[in-house]
C-alpha positions as CSV (number, residue, x, y, z in Angstrom):
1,X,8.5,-12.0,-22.8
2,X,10.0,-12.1,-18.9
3,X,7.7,-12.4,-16.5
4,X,8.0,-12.3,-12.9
5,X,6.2,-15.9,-12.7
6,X,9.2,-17.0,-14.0
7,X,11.3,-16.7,-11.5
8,X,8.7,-18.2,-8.7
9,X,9.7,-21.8,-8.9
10,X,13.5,-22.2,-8.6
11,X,13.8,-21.8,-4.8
12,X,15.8,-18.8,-4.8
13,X,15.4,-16.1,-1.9
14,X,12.9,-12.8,-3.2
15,X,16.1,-10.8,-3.1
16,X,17.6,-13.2,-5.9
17,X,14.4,-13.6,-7.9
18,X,14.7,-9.5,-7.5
19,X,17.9,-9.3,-8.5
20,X,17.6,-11.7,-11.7
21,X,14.2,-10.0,-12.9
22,X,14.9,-6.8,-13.0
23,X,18.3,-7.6,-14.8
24,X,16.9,-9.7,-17.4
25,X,14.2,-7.5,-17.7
26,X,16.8,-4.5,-18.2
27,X,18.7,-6.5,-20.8
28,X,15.9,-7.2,-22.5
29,X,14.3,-3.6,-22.6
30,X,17.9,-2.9,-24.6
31,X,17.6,-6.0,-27.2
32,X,14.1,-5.2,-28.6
33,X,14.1,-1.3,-27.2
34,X,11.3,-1.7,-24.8
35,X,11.2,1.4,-23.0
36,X,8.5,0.6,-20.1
37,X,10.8,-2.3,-19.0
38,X,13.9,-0.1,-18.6
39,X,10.9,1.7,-16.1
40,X,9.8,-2.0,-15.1
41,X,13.1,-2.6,-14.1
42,X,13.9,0.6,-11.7
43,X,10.7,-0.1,-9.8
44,X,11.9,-3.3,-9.1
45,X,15.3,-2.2,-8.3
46,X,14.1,0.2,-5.9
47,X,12.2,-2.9,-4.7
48,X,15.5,-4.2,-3.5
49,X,16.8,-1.2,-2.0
50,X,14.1,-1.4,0.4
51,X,14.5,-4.8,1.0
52,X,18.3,-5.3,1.4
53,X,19.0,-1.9,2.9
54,X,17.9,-1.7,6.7
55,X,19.6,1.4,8.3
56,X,17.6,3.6,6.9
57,X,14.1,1.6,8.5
58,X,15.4,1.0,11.6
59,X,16.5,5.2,11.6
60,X,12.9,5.6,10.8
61,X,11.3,3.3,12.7
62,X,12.6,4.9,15.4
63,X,11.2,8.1,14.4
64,X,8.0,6.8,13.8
65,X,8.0,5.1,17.4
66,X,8.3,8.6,18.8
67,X,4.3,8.9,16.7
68,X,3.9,6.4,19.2
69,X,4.6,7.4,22.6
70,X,3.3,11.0,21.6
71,X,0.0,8.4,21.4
72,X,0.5,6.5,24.0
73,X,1.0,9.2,26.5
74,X,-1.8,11.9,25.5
75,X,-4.3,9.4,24.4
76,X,-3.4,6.4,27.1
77,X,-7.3,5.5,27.0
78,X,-7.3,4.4,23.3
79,X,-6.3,1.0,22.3
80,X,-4.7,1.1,19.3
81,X,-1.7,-1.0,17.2
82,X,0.7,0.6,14.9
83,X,2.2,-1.3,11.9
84,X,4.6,-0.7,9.5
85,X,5.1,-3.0,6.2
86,X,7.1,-3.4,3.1
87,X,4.5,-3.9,-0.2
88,X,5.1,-7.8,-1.1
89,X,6.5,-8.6,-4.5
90,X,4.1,-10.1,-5.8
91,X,1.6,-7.4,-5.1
92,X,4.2,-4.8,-6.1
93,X,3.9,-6.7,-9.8
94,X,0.3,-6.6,-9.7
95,X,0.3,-2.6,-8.9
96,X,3.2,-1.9,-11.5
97,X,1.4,-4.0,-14.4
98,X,-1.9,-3.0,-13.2
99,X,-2.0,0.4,-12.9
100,X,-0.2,0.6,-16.4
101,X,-3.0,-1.4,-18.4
102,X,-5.6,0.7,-16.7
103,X,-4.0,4.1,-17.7
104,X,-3.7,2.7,-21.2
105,X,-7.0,1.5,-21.3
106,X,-8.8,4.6,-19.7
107,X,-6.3,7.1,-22.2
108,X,-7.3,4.4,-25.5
109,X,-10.7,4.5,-24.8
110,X,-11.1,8.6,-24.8
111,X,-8.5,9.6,-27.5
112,X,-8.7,6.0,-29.7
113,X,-4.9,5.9,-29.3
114,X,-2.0,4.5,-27.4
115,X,-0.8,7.2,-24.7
116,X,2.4,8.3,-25.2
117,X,5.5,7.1,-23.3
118,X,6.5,10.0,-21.6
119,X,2.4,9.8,-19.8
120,X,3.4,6.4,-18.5
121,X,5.7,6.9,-17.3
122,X,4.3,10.4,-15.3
123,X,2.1,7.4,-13.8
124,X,4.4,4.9,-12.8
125,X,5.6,6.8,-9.8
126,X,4.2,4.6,-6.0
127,X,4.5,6.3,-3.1
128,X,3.5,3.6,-0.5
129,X,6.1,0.4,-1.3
130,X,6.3,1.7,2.6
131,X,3.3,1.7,4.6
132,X,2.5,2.7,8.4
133,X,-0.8,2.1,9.5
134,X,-2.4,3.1,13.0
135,X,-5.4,1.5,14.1
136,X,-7.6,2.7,16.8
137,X,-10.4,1.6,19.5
138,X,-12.0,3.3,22.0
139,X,-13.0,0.2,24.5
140,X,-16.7,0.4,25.6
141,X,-15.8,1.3,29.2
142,X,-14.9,4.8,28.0
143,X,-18.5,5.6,26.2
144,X,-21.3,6.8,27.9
145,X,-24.6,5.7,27.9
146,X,-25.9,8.5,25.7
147,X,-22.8,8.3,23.9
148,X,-22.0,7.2,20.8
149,X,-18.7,4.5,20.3
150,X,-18.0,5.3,16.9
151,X,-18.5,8.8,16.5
152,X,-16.3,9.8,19.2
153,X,-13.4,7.1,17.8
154,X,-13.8,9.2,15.2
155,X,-13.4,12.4,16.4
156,X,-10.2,10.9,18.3
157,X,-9.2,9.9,14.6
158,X,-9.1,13.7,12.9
159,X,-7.6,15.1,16.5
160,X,-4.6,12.6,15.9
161,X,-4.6,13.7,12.3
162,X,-4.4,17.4,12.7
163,X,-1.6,16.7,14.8
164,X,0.5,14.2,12.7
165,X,1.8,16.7,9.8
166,X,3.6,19.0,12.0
167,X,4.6,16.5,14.3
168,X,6.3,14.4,11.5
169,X,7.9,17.7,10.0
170,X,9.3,18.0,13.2
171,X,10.9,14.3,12.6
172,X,12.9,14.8,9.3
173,X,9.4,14.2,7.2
174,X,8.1,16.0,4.3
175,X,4.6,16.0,4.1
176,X,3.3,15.8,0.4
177,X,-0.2,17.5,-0.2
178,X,-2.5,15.2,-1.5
179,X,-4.2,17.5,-4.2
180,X,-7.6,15.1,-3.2
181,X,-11.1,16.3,-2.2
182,X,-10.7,18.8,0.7
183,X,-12.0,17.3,4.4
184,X,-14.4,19.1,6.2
185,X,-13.3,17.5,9.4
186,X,-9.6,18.3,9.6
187,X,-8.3,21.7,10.2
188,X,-7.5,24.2,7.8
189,X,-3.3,23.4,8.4
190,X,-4.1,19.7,7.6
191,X,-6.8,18.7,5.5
192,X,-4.3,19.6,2.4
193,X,-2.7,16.5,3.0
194,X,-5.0,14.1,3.6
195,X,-7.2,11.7,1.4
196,X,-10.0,11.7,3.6
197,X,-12.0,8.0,2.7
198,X,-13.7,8.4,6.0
199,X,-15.7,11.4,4.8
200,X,-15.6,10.0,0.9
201,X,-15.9,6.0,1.1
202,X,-14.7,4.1,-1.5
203,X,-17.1,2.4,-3.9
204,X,-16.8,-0.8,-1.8
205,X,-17.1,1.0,1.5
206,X,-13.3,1.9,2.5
207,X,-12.9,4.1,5.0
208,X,-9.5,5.4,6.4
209,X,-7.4,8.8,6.3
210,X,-4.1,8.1,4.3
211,X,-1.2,10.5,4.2
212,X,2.3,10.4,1.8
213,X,5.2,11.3,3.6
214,X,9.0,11.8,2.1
215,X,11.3,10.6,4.3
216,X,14.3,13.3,3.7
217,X,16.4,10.6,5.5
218,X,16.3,7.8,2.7
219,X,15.2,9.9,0.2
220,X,11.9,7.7,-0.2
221,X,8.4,7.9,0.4
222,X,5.8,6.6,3.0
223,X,2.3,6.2,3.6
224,X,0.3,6.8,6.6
225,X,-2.8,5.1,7.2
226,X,-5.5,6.0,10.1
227,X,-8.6,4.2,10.9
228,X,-11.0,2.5,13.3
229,X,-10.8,-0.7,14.6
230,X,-14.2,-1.3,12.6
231,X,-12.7,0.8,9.7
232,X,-9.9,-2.0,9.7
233,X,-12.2,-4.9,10.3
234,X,-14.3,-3.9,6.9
235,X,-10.9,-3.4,5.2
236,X,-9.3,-6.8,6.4
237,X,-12.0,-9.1,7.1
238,X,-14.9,-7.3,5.7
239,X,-16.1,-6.6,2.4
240,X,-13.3,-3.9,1.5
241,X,-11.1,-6.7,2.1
242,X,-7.5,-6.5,0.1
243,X,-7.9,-9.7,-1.4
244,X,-11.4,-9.2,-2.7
245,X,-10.4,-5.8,-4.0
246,X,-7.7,-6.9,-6.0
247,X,-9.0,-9.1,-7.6
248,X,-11.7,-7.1,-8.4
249,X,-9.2,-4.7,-9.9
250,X,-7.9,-8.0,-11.8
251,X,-11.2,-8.9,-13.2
252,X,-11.9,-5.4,-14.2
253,X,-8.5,-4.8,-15.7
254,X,-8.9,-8.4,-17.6
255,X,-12.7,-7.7,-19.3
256,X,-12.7,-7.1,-23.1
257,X,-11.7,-3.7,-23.9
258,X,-11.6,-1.8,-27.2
259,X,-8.0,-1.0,-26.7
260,X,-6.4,-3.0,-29.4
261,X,-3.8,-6.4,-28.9
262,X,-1.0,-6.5,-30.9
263,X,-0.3,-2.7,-31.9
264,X,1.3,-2.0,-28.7
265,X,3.7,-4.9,-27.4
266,X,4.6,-3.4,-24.3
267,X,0.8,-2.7,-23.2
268,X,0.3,-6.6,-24.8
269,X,3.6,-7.4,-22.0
270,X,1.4,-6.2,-18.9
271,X,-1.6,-7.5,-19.5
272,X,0.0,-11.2,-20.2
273,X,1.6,-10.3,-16.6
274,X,-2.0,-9.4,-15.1
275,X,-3.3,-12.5,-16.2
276,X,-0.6,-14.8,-15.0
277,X,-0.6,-13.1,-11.6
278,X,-3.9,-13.7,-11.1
279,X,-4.1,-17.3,-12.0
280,X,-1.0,-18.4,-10.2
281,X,-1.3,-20.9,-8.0
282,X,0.4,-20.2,-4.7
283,X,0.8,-23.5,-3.8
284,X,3.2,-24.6,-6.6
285,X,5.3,-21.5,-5.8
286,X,8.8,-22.4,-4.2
287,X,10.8,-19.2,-3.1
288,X,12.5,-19.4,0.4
289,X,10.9,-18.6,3.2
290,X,7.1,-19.3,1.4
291,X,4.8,-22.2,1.6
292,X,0.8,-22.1,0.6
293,X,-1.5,-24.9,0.8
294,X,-3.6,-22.8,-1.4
295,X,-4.2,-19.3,-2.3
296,X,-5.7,-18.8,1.2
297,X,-3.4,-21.2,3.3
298,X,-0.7,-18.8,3.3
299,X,3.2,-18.8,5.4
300,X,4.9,-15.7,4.2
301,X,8.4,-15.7,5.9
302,X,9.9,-13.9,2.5
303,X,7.6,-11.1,1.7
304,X,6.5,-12.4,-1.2
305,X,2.5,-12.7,-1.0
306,X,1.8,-10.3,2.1
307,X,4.7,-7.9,2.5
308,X,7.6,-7.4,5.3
309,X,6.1,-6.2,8.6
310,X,8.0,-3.5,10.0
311,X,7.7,-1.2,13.1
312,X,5.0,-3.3,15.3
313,X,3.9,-1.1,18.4
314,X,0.8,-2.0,20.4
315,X,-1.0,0.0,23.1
316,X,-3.8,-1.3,25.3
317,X,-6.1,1.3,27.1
318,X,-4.3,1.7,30.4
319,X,-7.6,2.9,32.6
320,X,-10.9,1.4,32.9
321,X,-13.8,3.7,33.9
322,X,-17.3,1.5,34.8
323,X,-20.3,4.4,33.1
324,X,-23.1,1.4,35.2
325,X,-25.1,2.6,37.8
């Protein structure tokens, strides 16, 4: 079996270990006729496309920095930071792996069978590899005293939103509808393409709007991500935090299922990769640009743990208005 912890020692450059994974993991699909791995190995080839090809970000990060003076001239009160980011590889793995042995499981456990192919591969399809995320604040100055802080950040939040889908049309965007639970907040034009987990927390208390765009462009897709700066404190720092929720998804994926080892080698592949991801030790790891004391200790230069950064804009409230007596 080839697994991406193979590759995470030799002090090669992500773009190499990218390179040499996906190929070995293509050649190998061929030997033993391994179909998920030929779909293993696109993902991780489109991976690299993202990685290694930078015209097209920089054309769209200058699209997406016109998101941002649109903000930054009608809504010059609000703080706010905008951030773009490449998914790491490592977390990439984890998703791809992941989300397969949780399909299989789910799909074993209600028709007491393996799914077939053709359904995996219907669910192997990410949409945010490329993620842009705008976080807002409303400082103090600009509340009244009968006023509530967070309920009119808020309603700044679903104004922005109502405006985003026709203004990134307008910018060479598709906008793909998110077929979720419908908003009650947004307007009728653009609650169709929202996941609204302001409205509908997650289980662990996640709130945010997230949209999927298609950048016509590249040809590729994009997420949007809209929050509070309290919304983004419980997701970062908080108890929604990503580290803690993946590896809640690790744990869960891991626990003794009645979907059976050894009938399925494929499904038997990914969850030998879910379980090396989550017990690798950072610190041993030597790619290029990366160095971890531990698994908390962390400088990502490579993209490897915690992603590329791409597109950072910040805005600071330009006016302050004193509501004291």
């Amino acid at each position: 079996m080839i697994t991406l912890n193979d590759y995470l020692y030799s002090g090669d450059t992500v773009l190499k270990i990218l390179h040499k994974y996906s190929a070995d993991l293509r050649d190998d699909a061929r030997r033993t006729g391994n179909p998920i791995d030929i779909v293993h190995s696109n993902f991780l080839v489109h991976m690299t496309e993202l990685l290694e090809h930078n015209d097209f970000l920089t054309a769209q990060s200058v699209r997406m920095r016109e998101l941002y003076r649109y903000m930054a001239k009608e809504y010059s009160f609000l703080s706010f930071t905008f951030k773009g980011r490449i998914k790491s590889l490592i977390r990439a793995e984890e998703k791809f792996n992941g989300r397969l042995v949780s399909f299989v499981n789910a799909y074993y456990a209600e028709h007491g069978e393996f799914p077939p192919v053709s359904a995996v591969r219907s669910q192997m399809m990410f949409r945010d590899l490329i993620a842009y995320r705008i976080v807002l604040s409303l400082p103090k100055c600009h509340v009244g005293k009968d006023e509530s802080k967070e309920e009119k950040e808020i309603s700044y939040l679903y104004e922005l939103a109502n405006h985003f889908p026709q203004f990134l049309e307008e910018n060479g965007f598709s906008i793909v509808p998110a077929n979720g639970r419908l908003s009650s907040h947004l307007s009728e034009d653009a609650k169709p393409y929202y996941k609204d987990y302001i409205e509908y927390p997650s289980e662990v208390g996640y709130q945010s709007l997230h949209m999927i765009c298609y950048d016509n462009a590249s040809r590729s897709h994009c997420e949007l991500q809209l929050r509070t700066k309290e919304m983004d404190d419980y997701a970062e720092i908080g108890a929604a935090n990503h580290s803690a929720y993946e590896k809640m998804q690790a744990e869960e994926r891991l626990v003794k299922t009645t979907t059976p080892k050894g009938v399925c080698s494929w499904y038997d592949e990914a969850v030998e990769r879910v379980k090396m991801l989550h017990n690798l030790e950072l610190k041993d790891v030597e790619v290029d640009m990366f160095a971890a004391a531990n698994n908390m200790l962390i400088n990502d230069g490579a993209g490897l743990f915690r992603g590329r950064q791409i597109t950072p804009f910040e805005h600071l409230s330009r006016f302050q208005k004193d509501f004291t007596d």
